[in-house]
N, C-alpha and C positions, 0 to 999 in steps of 0.2 A: 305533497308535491315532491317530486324527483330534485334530486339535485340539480341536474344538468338543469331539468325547466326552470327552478329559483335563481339559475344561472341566467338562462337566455332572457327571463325575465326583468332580471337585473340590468343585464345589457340593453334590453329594449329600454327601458324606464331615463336611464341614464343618456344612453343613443339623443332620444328623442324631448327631453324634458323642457321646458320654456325655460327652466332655471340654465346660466350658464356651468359646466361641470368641468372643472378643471385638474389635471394633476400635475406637477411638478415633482423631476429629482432632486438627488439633493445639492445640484447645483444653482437649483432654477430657472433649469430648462423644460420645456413645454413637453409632454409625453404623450399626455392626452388633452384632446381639446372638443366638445359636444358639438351638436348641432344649437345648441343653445347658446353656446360662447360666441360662434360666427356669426347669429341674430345680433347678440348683443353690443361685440367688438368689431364686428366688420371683417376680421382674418378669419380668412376659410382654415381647414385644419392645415393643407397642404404647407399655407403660410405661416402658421402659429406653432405647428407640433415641431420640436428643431429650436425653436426661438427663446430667448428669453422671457421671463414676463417682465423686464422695461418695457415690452410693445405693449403691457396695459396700464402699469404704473407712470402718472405724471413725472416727468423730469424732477421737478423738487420736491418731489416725495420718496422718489430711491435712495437716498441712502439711510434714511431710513429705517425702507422697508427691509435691505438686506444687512441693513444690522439685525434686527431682529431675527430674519428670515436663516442667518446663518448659528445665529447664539443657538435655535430650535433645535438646527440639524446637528448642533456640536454636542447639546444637552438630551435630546433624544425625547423632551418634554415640551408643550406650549405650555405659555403661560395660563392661555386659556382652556375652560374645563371646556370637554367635550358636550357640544348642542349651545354654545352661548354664542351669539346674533352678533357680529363684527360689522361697523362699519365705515366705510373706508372712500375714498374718491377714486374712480378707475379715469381711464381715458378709451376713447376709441381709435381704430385703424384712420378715422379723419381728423382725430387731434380734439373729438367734442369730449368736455368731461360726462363724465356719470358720474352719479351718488349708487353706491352699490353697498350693502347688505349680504354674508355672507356668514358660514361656518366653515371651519378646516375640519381635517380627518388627517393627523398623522397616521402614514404610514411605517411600518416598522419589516424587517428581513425577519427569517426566522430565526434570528441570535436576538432581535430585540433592538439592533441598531437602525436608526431613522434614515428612511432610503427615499422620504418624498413627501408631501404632503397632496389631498385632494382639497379641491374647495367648491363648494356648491355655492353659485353667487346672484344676486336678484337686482336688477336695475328699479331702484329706487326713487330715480329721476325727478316723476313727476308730483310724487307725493314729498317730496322734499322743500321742490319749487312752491309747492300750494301750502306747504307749513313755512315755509320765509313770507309768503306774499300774506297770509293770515294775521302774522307776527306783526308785519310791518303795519296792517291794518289796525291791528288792535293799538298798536303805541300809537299810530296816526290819531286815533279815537280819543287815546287815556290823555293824549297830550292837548287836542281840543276842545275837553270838556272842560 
């Protein structure tokens, strides 16, 4: 395969993925945002690329996310290894929460300094919901036998 094709390839896959596909500078402003992120969150890109991600992050869980989200950009390192499963509570453009599931991809300049992160992220929701309600089942159970 051609480059360019592993390219456009690339592009298509991520364009169009069910997964949300997100990247952030190193401010945490929005740069890019999928066709998958506006299923999920509600912001089309027009409204999310420009934006902070507080438009996904719950109010009392920013600060934080950009504690940590800035120690990354200042250390040039996650804490996390590359391919390990994050998960985290999002919000949507109507204020519902999600349970989301996620990996980061630091990005780096070609000096090596960290200019952003991507995140590939999965609403999680309703297998969350059905592992609380299982849970709840089961002690309802251990506690009337």
């Amino acid at each position: 395969m051609e480059q360019d094709e592993v390219a456009d390839l690339g592009r298509a896959i991520i364009g169009s993925a069910a997964e949300a596909v997100i990247y952030s500078d190193h401010e945490g402003l929005i740069r890019f945002w999928n066709a998958g992120a506006e299923r999920m969150f509600g912001f089309t890109p027009d409204e999310a690329v420009g934006e902070s991600l507080d438009i996904i992050i719950p109010p009392k869980l920013r600060e934080a996310h950009w504690e940590g989200y800035f120690r990354v950009m200042a250390g040039g390192e996650s804490r996390y290894a590359p391919g390990d499963l994050l998960s985290v509570p999002g919000q949507t453009k109507a204020g519902d929460r999600v349970s989301l599931e996620f990996t980061v991809v630091p990005w780096h300049d070609e000096g090596g300094t960290m200019v952003g992160i991507a995140a590939v992220l999965r609403d999680v929701t309703a297998r969350w919901q059905e592992m609380k309600a299982l849970k709840a089942r089961v002690q309802e159970l251990e506690g009337g036998g």
